[in-house]
Each structure stands twice: as C-alpha cells, then as structure tokens.
C-alpha positions, 0 to 999 in steps of 0.5 A: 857760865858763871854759878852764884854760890850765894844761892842757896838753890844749888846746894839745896838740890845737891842735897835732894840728889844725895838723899834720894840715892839709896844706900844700896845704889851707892855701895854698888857704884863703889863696887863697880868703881873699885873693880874697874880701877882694879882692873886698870891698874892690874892691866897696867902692872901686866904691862909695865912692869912684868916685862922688866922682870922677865927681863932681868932674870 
C-alpha cells in the first residue's frame, strides 16, 4: 500500500488523534512505558552482568 503524502487527509486525522488524547492519558503511557523498560533492562542487568561479577571475586 502506498500513502499519497500530498493528501492532506492523513495529516489532518493525525492531528485529531493527537488533540483528542488528554493530557493525563499521555502522561500515563509514559508511566507505563517507562516502568516496563525499567523493568527489562533491570532483568537483563540481573542476568547479564551480576554473573560476571560474582564471578570475578
């Protein structure tokens, strides 16, 4: 599928989307967000690299 990005049609339904969602609906995918990369990357530092450290001493 091609998009014509000379219509202005999309673009203007971006826009809608974007001033419909409300400030708090924002602020809390950023939460949400946040807190599962938080989570990945405090699970991958557990896995990863507490082993080398145990390891060495």
């Amino acid at each position: 599928m091609i998009i014509d990005t000379s219509s202005s049609e999309i673009f203007k339904a971006c826009a809608v989307c974007i001033s419909e969602t409300s400030g708090g609906q924002l602020a809390l995918l950023i939460i949400v967000v946040s807190l599962t990369l938080l989570g990945l990357l405090n699970r991958s530092w557990k896995k990863n690299f507490k082993k080398e450290e145990n390891s060495s001493s």
